[in-house]
N, C-alpha and C positions, 0 to 999 in steps of 0.2 A: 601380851596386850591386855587391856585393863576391859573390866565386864563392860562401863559404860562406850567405850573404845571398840569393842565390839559388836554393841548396840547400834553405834551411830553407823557404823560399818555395813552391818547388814541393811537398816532404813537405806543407806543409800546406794547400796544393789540393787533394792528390791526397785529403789525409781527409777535407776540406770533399766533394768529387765525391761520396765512399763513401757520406757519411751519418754518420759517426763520427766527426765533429770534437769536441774535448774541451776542458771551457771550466771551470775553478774556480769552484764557485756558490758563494755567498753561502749563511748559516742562512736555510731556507726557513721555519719558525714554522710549517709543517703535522704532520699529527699521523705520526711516526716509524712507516714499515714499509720503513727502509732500510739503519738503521746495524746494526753489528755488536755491540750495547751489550747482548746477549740477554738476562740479568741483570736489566737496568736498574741492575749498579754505578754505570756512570757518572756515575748522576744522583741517585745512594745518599745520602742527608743522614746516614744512618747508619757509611757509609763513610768519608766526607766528615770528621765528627766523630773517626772512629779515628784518623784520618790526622792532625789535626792535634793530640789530642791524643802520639799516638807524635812528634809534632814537638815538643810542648810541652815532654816527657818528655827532649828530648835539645839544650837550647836551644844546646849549641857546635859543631855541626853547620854544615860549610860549607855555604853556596847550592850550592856545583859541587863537582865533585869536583878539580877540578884538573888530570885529566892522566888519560890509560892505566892500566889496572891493574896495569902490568908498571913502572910508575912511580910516580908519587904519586897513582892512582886507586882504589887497594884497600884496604877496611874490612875490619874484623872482623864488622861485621853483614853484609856484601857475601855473606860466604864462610858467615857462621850460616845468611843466607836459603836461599842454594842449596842444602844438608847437609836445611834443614828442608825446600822444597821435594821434592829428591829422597827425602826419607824418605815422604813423604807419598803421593808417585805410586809408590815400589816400587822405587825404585832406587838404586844404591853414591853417585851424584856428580851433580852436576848443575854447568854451567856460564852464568852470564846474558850475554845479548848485548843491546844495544842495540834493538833492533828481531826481529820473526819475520825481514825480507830481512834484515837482517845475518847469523841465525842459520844459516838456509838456509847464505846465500852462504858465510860459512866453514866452515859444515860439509861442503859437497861439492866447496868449490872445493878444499881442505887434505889431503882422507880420502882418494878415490881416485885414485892414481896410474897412469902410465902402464902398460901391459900390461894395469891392470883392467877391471872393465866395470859402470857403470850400468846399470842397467834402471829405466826408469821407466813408472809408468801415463800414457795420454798424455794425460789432464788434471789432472796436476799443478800447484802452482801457478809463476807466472814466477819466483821466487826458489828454487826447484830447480831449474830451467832453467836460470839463471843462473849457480849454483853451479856444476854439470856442464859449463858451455861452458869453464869456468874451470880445472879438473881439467884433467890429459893424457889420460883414462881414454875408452875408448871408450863408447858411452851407445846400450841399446835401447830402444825404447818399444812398450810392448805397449797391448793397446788398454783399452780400460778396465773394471776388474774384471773382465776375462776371465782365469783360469785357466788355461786348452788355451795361448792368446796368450803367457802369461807365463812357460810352462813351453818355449812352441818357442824360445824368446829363451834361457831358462837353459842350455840344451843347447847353443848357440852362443857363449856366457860363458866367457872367458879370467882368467885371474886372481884376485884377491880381487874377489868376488863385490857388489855393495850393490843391495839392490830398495829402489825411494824411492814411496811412497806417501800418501796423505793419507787420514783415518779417515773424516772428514767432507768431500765436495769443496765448494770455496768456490761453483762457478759453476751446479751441479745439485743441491745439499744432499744427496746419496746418500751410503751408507755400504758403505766398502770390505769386502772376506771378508775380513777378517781374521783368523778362525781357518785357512782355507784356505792361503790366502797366508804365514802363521806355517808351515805344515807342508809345502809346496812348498817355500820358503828352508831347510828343513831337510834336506829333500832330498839338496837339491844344493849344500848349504853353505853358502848365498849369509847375507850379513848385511841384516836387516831394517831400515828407519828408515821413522819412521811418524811425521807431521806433524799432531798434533793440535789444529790451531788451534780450528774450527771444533766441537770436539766440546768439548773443556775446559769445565766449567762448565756446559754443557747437557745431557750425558752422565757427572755425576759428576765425578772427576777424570781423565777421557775413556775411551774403548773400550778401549783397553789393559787400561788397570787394572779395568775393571768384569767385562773375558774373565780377565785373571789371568795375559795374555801378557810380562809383562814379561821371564819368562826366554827368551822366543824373540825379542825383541826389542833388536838392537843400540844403537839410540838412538832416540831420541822428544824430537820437537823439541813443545813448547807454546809457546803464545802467551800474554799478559799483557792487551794491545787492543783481545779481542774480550768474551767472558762474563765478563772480571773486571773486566773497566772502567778498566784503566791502562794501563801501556808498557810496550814488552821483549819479552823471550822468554828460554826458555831450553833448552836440550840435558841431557838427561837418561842417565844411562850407566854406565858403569865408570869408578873411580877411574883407572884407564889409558888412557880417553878423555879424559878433562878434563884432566889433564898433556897429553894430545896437541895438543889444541885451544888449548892456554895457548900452548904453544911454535910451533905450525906455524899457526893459523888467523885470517888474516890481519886478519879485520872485526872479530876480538879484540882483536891487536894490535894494532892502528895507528889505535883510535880512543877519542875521551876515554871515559870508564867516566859510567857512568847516577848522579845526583848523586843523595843521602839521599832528597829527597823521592819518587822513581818507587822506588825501594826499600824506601820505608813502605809505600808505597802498594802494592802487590806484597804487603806481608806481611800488612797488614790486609783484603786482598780475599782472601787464602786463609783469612785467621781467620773471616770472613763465611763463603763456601762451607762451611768444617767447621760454622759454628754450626747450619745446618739447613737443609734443602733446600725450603723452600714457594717459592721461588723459580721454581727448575727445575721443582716439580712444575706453579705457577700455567702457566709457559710451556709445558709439554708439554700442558696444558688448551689453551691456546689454539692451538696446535700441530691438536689433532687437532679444534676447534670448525670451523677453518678449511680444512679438508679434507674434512670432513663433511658441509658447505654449502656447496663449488665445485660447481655446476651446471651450468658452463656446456658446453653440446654442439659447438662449435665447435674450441675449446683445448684443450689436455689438460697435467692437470699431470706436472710429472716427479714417479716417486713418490721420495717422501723423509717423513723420521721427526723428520728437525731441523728447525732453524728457519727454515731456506731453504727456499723454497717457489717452485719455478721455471713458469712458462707460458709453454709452448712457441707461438710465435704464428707463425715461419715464414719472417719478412721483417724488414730494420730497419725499413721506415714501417707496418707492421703494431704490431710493438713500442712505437714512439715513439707512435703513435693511440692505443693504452692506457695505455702511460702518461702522455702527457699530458690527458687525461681523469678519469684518478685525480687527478692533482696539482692541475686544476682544481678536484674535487670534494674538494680538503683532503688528501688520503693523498700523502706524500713514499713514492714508489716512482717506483725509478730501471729503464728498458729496457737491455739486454744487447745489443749490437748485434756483426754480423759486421764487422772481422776476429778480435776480443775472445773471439767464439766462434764454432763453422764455421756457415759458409751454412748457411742452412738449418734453425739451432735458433735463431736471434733470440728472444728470450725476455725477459719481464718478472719480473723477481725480487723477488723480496715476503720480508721478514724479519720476522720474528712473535717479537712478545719479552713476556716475563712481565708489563709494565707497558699493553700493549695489552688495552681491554677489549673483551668481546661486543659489544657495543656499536658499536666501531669497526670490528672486524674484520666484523659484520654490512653496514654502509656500507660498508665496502671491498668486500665480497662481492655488492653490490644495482649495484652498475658494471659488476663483471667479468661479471659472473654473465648477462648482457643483452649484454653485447658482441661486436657482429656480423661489426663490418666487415674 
């Protein structure tokens, strides 16, 4: 067996020993309390329909885009979307990226240079992590949503300043201070970027825009994947960011650009969002149905107001017991297991999205609600 052959070998013992070996499943056909589809875009026939008519509408449209946008991958509807996106969330410019980990990674791998300093919450997600190892910039992590933490950090901060935050967190559904935290980076100069994947769509055009922060806020990365039901991301900012990112950020440059159809798609999942919100409201119904009726005296849930709804259970085989009990019982809910998150909070994540009825969420609630072990 070859040394790297053996490498790989061992890493994936050592996950099988942990408990957290990780295995690409198949569509399970149970009823969805997992995906990030909050909306229920995804599965939008109304959507679906815009999209292809916006397709129909423009029949000489390439399948791909061909190449880079720094080459033969840049439209005029490319550069309309993001002018109309950023006008929408409050902002000079916006830039789209391929994916949210695209955005992330050349946002913070490009921006902070050496002498500066990151500060980030330390449940950020892996694609700010990523970013920052990337950077020369030195990087603090304060502890999460602490205030007093993030302010001892700022005070040991050299250089141009960046605090990297998320509105909504992906792994506790909790929601950052963000008025706080806008007025601490004001402080002490530091520039704000606030990652609002998780909130977009479920929170309006997310917390940002619904506080009114956008002037305290350097950039605001959105996602396209989760509440709108397509692909992408995009950086939201000053028309002097977006020239920066065009020229210095790497996941920009050097990779093929997003082809016509996730670009329709992107435009008609914002024209759905503006047409009305019974969406978000049905979801925040079921949001607070499901919280109403956790019962159970054993577990406790993290509090949260989204559509992440975390139970804290303590262990991974604690975690895996419930959720594989759910999954028996029809509910697709996936367990959280440590190293993913620290000892000790293993936890079962349940996502509660507008197309879930009382109904279900009742049955998902008649399991947990009972369970002991």
């Amino acid at each position: 067996m070859k040394k790297a052959d053996q490498f790989i070998q061992a890493k994936l013992q050592e996950r099988q020993e942990a408990g957290n070996y990780r295995q690409l499943k198949p569509e399970t056909g149970l009823m969805d309390f997992c995906s990030n589809d909050y909306l229920g875009f995804a599965r939008s026939a109304k959507l679906r329909d815009a999209i292809d008519q916006e397709l129909a509408d423009r029949p000489t449209v390439l399948n791909g885009s061909t190449g880079s946008r720094l080459l033969a991958g840049n439209t005029d509807y490319a550069e309309k979307l993001e002018a109309e996106i950023a006008g929408v969330h409050g902002y000079e410019a916006g830039l789209i990226y391929n994916s949210g980990y695209d955005t992330n990674l050349g946002l913070f791998s490009s921006l902070p240079q050496k002498g500066d300093t990151i500060i980030t919450d330390e449940l950020v997600h892996a694609s700010i992590i990523d970013g920052c190892r990337l950077s020369h910039a030195e990087r603090f992590r304060f502890k999460h949503n602490d205030i007093n933490s993030l302010e001892d950090k700022l005070q040991r901060a050299k250089g141009n300043i960046y605090i990297a935050i998320e509105s909504i967190y992906s792994m506790d559904g909790d929601v950052a201070p963000l008025i706080a935290i806008a007025a601490i980076a004001e402080k002490y100069k530091a520039h704000l970027i606030v990652d609002e994947a998780h909130a977009t769509g479920v929170f309006g055009y997310g917390l940002v825009h619904q506080l009114g922060l956008q002037g305290k806020v350097f950039a605001q990365v959105v996602t396209f994947g989760k509440a709108l039901g397509c692909h992408g991301a995009i950086v939201l900012g000053s028309n002097l960011l977006r020239d920066y990112l065009i020229n210095f950020s790497r996941s920009f440059i050097y990779t093929t650009a997003a082809p016509f159809h996730q670009l329709a798609s992107v435009k008609m999942a914002y024209r759905l969002l503006q047409q009305n919100d019974m969406h978000a409201r049905l979801l925040h119904h079921h949001i607070n149905y499901f919280k109403a009726n956790f019962t159970n005296k054993y577990y406790r849930l993290i509090p949260s107001d989204s559509s992440i709804q975390c139970i804290i259970m303590g262990s991974n085989d604690k975690a895996k017991a419930l959720a594989g009990l759910l999954q028996s019982g029809g509910f697709d809910v996936r367990p959280i297991l440590s190293p993913t998150v620290a000892a000790g909070s293993e936890r079962v994540r349940i996502c509660i999205h507008s197309y879930n009825t009382e109904l279900e969420i009742a049955g998902l609630l008649a399991i947990i609600n009972t369970f002991t072990a």
